[in-house]
C-alpha positions in Angstrom: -13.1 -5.5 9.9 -12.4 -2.3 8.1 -13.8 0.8 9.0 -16.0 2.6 6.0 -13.2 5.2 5.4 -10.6 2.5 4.7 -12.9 0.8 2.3 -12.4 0.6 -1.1 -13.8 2.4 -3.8 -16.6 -0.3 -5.5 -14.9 0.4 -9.1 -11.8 -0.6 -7.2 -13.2 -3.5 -5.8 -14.4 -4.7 -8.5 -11.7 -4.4 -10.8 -9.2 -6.2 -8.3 -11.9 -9.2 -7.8 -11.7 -9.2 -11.7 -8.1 -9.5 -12.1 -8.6 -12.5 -9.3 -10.5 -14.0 -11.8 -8.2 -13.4 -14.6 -5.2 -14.6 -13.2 -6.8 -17.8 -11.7 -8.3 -18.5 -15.0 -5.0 -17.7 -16.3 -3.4 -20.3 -14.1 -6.0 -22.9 -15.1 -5.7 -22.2 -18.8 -1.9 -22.0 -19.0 -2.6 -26.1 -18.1 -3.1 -26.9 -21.2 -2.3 -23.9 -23.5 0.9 -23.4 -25.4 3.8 -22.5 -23.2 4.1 -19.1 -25.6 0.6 -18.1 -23.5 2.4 -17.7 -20.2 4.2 -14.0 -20.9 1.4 -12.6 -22.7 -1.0 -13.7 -19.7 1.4 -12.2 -16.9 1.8 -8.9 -19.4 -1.8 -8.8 -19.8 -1.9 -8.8 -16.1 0.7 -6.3 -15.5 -1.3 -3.9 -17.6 -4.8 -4.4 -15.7 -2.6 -3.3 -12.6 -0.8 -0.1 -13.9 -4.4 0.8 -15.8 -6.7 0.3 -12.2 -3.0 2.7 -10.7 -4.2 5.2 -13.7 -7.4 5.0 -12.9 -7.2 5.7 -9.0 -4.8 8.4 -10.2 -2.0 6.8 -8.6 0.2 6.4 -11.3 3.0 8.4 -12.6 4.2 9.3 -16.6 7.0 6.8 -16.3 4.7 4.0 -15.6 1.9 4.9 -18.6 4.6 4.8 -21.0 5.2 0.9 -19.1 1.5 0.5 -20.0 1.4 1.6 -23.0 4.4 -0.5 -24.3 2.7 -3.5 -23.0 -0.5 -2.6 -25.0 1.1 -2.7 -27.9 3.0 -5.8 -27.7 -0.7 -7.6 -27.0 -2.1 -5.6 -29.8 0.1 -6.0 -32.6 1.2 -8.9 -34.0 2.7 -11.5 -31.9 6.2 -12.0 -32.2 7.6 -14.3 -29.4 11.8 -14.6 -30.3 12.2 -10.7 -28.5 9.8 -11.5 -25.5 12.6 -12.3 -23.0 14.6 -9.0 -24.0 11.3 -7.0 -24.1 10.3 -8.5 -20.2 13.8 -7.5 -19.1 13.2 -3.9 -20.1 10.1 -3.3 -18.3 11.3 -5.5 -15.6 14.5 -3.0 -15.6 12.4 0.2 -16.2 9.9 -0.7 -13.4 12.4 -1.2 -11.0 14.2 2.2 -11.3 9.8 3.7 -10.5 10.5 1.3 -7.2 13.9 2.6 -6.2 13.5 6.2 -7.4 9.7 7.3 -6.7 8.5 10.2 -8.8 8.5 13.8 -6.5 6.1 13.8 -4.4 6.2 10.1 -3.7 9.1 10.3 -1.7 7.0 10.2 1.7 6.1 6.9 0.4 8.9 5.3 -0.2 8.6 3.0 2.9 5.8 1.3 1.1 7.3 0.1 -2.1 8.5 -2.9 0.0 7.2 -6.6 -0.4 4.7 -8.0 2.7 5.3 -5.4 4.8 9.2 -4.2 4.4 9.6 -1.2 3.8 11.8 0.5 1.4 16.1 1.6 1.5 
């Protein structure tokens, strides 16, 4: 059990049980949705998790403008035949964030690893 000082924030909380939701009803809906569905989905994902990193003030300028891009692809009109090049420059862009923290970050480097690595 987690002591209170290691407990989240209830906006937090609730926000990540929310993007639960959203990805499991995803998942369900992706069953029987058009196959053009899938991208947008995981974008519109993507963009929950670098908005609740804004919002806990844990983001960082080069990771907004990541945001941001991805709000206007699910804004504007849909137009599917750039989506692969479009997912492998913000795949690229947040990559370079993972290997090169912004100053400051550089203490935390070690956790930028996946299920417990850490970081070199």
């Amino acid at each position: 059990m987690k002591s209170s000082d290691d407990a989240l924030p209830p906006p937090v909380r609730e926000d990540l049980v929310l993007l639960t939701g959203y990805l499991l009803s995803s998942a369900r809906g992706l069953l029987d949705e058009p196959e053009s569905y899938g991208p947008m989905r995981c974008l519109g994902a993507a963009g929950r998790v670098l908005e609740l990193l804004e919002d806990m003030r844990e983001s960082e300028p080069r990771l907004v403008a990541v945001r941001a891009q991805i709000e206007d692809v699910l804004t504007g009109p849909q137009n599917h035949q750039h989506t692969a090049g479009f997912l492998d420059e913000l795949c690229e862009r947040v990559a370079v964030v993972v290997k090169q923290p912004a100053q400051g970050e550089a203490g935390e480097q070690g956790k930028t690893g996946t299920r417990g690595e850490t970081g070199g």
